[in-house]
C-alpha positions in Angstrom: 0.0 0.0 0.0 1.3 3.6 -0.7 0.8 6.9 1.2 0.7 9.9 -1.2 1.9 13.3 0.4 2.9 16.3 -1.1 6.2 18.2 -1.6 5.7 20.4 0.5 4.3 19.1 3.7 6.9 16.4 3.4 9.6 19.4 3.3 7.5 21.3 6.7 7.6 17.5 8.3 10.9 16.6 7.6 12.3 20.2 8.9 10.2 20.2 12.1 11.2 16.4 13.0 14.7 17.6 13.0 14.5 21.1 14.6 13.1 18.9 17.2 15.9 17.0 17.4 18.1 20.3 18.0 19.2 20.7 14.3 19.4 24.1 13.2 16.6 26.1 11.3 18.5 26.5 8.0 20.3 23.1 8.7 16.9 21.2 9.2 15.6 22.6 5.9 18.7 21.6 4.0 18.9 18.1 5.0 14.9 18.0 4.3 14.9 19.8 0.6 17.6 16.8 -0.1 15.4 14.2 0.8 12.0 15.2 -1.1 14.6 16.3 -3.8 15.4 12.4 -4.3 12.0 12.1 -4.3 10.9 14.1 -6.6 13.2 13.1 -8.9 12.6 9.4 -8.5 15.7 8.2 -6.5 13.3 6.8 -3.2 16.3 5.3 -2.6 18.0 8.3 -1.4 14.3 10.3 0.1 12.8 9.9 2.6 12.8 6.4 4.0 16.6 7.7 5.2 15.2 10.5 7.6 14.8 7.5 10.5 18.2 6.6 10.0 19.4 10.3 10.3 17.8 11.0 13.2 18.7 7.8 14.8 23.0 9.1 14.4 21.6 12.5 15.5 20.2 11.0 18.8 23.3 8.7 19.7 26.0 11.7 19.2 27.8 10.2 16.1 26.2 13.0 14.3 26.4 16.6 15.4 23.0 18.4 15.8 25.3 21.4 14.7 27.0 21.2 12.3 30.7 23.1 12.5 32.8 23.3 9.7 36.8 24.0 10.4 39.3 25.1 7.5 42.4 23.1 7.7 44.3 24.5 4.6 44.5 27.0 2.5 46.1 28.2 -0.9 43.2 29.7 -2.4 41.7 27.3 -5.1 42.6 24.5 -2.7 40.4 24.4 0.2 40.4 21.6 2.8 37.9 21.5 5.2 36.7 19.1 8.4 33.1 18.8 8.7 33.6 18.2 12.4 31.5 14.5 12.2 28.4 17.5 11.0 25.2 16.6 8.9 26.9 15.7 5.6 24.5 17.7 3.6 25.4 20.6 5.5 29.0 20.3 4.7 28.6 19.6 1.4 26.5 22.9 0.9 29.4 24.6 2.3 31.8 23.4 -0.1 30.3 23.9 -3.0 29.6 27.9 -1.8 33.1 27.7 -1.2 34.4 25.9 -4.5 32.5 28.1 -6.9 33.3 31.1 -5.3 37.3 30.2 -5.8 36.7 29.2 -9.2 35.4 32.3 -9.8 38.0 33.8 -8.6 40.9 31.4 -10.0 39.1 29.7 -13.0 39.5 26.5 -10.8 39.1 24.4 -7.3 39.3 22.1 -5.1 37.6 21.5 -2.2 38.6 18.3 0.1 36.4 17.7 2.8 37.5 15.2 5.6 35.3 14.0 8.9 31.8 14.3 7.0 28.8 12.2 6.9 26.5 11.0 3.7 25.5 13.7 2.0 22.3 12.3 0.4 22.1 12.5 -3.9 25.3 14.0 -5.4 23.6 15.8 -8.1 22.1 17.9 -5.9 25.1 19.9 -5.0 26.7 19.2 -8.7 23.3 21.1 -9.4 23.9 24.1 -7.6 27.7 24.7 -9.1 26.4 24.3 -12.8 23.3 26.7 -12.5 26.3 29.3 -11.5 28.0 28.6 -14.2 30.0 26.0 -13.1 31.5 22.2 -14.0 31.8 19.9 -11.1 32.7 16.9 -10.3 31.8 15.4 -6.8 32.9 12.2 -5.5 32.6 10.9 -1.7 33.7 7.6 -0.1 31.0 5.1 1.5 30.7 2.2 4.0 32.2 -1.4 2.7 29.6 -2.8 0.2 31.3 -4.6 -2.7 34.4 -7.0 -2.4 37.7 -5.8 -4.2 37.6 -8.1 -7.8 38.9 -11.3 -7.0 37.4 -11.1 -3.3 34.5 -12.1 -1.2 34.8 -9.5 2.1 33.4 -6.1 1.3 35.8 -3.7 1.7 35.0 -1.3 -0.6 32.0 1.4 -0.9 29.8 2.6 -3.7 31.8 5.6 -3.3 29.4 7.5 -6.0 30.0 10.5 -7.9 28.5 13.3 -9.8 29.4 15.7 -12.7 27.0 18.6 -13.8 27.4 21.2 -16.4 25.5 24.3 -17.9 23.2 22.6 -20.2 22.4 26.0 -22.0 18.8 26.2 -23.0 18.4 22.5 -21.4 19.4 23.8 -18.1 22.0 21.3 -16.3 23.7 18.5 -17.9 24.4 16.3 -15.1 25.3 12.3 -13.7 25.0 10.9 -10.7 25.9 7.2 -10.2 27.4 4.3 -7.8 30.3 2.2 -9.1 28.0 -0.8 -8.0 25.6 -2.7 -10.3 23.0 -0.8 -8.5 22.8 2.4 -5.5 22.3 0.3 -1.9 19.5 2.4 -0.9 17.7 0.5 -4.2 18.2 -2.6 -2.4 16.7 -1.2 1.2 13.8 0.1 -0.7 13.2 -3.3 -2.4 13.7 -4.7 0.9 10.6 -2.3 2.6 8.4 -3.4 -1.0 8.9 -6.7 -0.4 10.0 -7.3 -4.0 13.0 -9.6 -5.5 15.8 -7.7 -7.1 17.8 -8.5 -10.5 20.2 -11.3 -10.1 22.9 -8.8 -11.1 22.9 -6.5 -8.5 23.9 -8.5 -5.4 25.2 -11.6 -3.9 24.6 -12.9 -1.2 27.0 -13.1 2.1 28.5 -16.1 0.5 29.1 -14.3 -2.4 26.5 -16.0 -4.4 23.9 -13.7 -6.8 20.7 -13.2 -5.2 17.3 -12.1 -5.9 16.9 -11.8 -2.5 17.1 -7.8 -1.0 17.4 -8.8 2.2 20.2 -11.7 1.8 22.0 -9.0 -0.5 22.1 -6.1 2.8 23.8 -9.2 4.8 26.1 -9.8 1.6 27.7 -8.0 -1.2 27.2 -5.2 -4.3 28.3 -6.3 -7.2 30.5 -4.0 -8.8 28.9 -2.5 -12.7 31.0 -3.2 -15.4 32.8 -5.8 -13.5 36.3 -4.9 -12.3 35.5 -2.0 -13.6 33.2 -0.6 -11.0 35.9 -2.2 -8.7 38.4 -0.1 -10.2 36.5 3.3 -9.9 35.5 3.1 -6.4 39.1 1.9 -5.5 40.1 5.4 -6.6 37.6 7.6 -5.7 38.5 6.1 -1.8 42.3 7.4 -2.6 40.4 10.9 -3.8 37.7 11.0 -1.2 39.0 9.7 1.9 43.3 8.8 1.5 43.9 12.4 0.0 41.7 14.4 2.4 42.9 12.9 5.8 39.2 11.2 5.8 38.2 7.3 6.8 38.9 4.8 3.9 38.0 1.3 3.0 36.2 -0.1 5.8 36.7 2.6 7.9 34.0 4.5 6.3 29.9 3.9 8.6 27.0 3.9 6.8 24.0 6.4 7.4 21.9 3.3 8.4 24.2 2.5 10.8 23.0 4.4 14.2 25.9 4.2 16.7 29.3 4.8 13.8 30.7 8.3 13.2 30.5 8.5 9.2 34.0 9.1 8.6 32.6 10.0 4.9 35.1 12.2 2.9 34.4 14.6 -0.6 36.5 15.9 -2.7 34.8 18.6 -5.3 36.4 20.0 -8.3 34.8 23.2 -9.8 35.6 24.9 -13.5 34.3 28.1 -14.2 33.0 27.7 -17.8 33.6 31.6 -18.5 37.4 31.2 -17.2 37.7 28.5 -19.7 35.8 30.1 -22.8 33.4 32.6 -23.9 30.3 31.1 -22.4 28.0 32.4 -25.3 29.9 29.9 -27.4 30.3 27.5 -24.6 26.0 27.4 -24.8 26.2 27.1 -28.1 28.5 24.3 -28.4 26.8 22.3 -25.5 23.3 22.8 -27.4 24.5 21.4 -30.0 25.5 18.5 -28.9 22.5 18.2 -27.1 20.1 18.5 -30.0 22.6 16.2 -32.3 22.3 13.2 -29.4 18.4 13.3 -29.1 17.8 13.6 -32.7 20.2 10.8 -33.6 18.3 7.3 -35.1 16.4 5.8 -32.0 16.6 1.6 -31.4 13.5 -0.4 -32.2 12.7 -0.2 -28.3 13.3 3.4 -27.5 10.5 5.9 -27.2 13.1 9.0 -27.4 16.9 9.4 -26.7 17.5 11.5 -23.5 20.5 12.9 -21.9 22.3 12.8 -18.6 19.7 14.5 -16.1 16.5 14.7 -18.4 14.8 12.1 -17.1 15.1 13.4 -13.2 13.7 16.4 -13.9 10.8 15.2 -15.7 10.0 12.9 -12.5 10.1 15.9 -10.5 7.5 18.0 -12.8 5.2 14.8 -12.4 5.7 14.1 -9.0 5.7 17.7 -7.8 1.6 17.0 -6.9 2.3 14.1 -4.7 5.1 12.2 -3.9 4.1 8.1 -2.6 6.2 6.3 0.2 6.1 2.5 0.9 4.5 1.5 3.8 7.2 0.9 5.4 8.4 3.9 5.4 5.3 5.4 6.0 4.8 3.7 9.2 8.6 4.7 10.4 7.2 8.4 9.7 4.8 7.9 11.5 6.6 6.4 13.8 8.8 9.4 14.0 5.6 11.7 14.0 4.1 10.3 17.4 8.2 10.7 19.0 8.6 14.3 18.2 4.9 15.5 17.8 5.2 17.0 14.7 2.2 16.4 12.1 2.4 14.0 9.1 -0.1 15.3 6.6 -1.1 12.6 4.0 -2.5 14.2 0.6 
């Protein structure tokens, strides 16, 4: 059974739960845009079935109520920062202030961010460099979920990352992926439906494929493309958490994961399009190639060719009257709702 809600009253719900809970105002409205965000765009995964798990680290102390971010160094386009064990989506909002307003200023950046927690969907903060103007690329470490090609232990995360561009006339251009088969908030989501997953996305804890969501949260990711995937996340855990000073390999807690500081660390790089090239031509060129890839000859079972982004942002302009939850997560709102006496408004 599914619970519709709206945008909007899931935002004022989600905000209120955790101003309860001693986040800041500004904070609690953050962490909640991030949530219906995912939503809205069709990424469940990464909405709002996680709020339980966030105040859960919020009320054992391995999250910060408020979050403090420190500056460690300095050179001016590099930035290094320590989010103090804050709200991950908190830090990462500050870094990407921080990273556009260097490149701005230097035509480049990097922002490494150490001591974090999971900051929710990528291309949400990829987003907000490339409507400035702005390429980014965003990468962050995770908890163990796949095994290292060759292995059977997990030891290394999905460790996903993001790019976003000005899309010209299109808006942003922008990716956000895992290095596994499949995101593991997909496999807690089929978990609360109740429904098998593909044979391709997991194994179980014996390292086995499974169709099974539940055996695959005891067990393994499987990497996509192989040792590909492997290969990927390998380096984005040097980038995002060797590199910054950060947790790495299994260091790294997941937000499910109640009683574990995160350990999470970023690393965003930022290039101001009008440092690199007149960005009149730079809209030009980019519409170009936009308009040459969706008018190219379509497969038998293709409907239309999109691009990187499209199809999230026509989710959110279909979901933007009502957004439905699981059950499951319904009832942990709820759940939530009856702790902190704030009102869940069903549509």
């Amino acid at each position: 059974m599914a619970h519709r809600s709206r945008p909007g009253a899931l935002r004022a719900f989600a905000s209120a739960v955790l101003r309860s809970e001693g986040v800041p105002g500004p904070d609690a409205e953050l962490l909640a845009d991030t949530l219906v965000m995912a939503e809205l765009w069709g990424h469940a995964s990464h909405g709002m079935l996680r709020l339980p798990w966030y105040v859960a680290r919020l009320r054992s102390g391995v999250t910060q109520r408020v979050t403090r971010v420190t500056t460690e160094r300095d050179t001016g386009a590099l930035l290094l920062l320590d989010g103090g064990n804050g709200i991950g989506q908190v830090v990462t909002d500050y870094a990407v202030a921080q990273g556009v307003e260097r490149a701005k200023a230097h035509g480049v950046s990097a922002v490494g961010i150490r001591n974090s927690g999971h900051f929710g969907t990528a291309a949400y903060f990829t987003r907000q460099a490339a409507e400035q103007g702005c390429v980014a690329i965003l990468c962050t470490n995770a908890s163990p979920a796949m095994a290292p090609w060759g292995g059977k232990q997990k030891s290394i995360g999905t460790n996903p990352w993001s790019i976003a561009a000005p899309g010209g006339r299109r808006g942003v251009v922008v990716m956000d992926l895992a290095n596994t088969a499949v995101a593991r908030g997909k496999i807690y989501l089929a978990a609360e439906r109740g429904t098998p997953i593909p044979p391709d996305w997991a194994a179980d804890a014996e390292g086995n494929p499974t169709t099974d969501p539940r055996a695959a949260i005891e067990g393994l990711l499987l990497p996509m493309a192989g040792p590909k995937g492997y290969v990927i996340s390998f380096m984005f855990d040097i980038l995002a958490g060797v590199l910054t000073g950060s947790a790495f390999g299994d260091q790294v807690a997941g937000p499910y994961e109640p009683d574990r500081r995160s350990g999470a660390g970023h690393l965003l790089l930022t290039i101001d399009v009008a440092a690199m090239t007149d960005p009149a031509e730079y809209d030009a060129r980019i519409e170009a190639l936009i308009d040459a890839t969706k008018s190219g000859p379509q497969a038998a079972w293709a409907d239309e060719i999109l691009v990187p982004g499209e199809l999230e942002d026509r989710a959110a302009q279909l979901s933007a009257e009502g957004i439905d939850l699981t059950e499951t997560t319904w009832q942990s709102l709820k759940a939530l709702a009856a702790e902190t006496h704030v009102v869940l408004e069903e549509a």
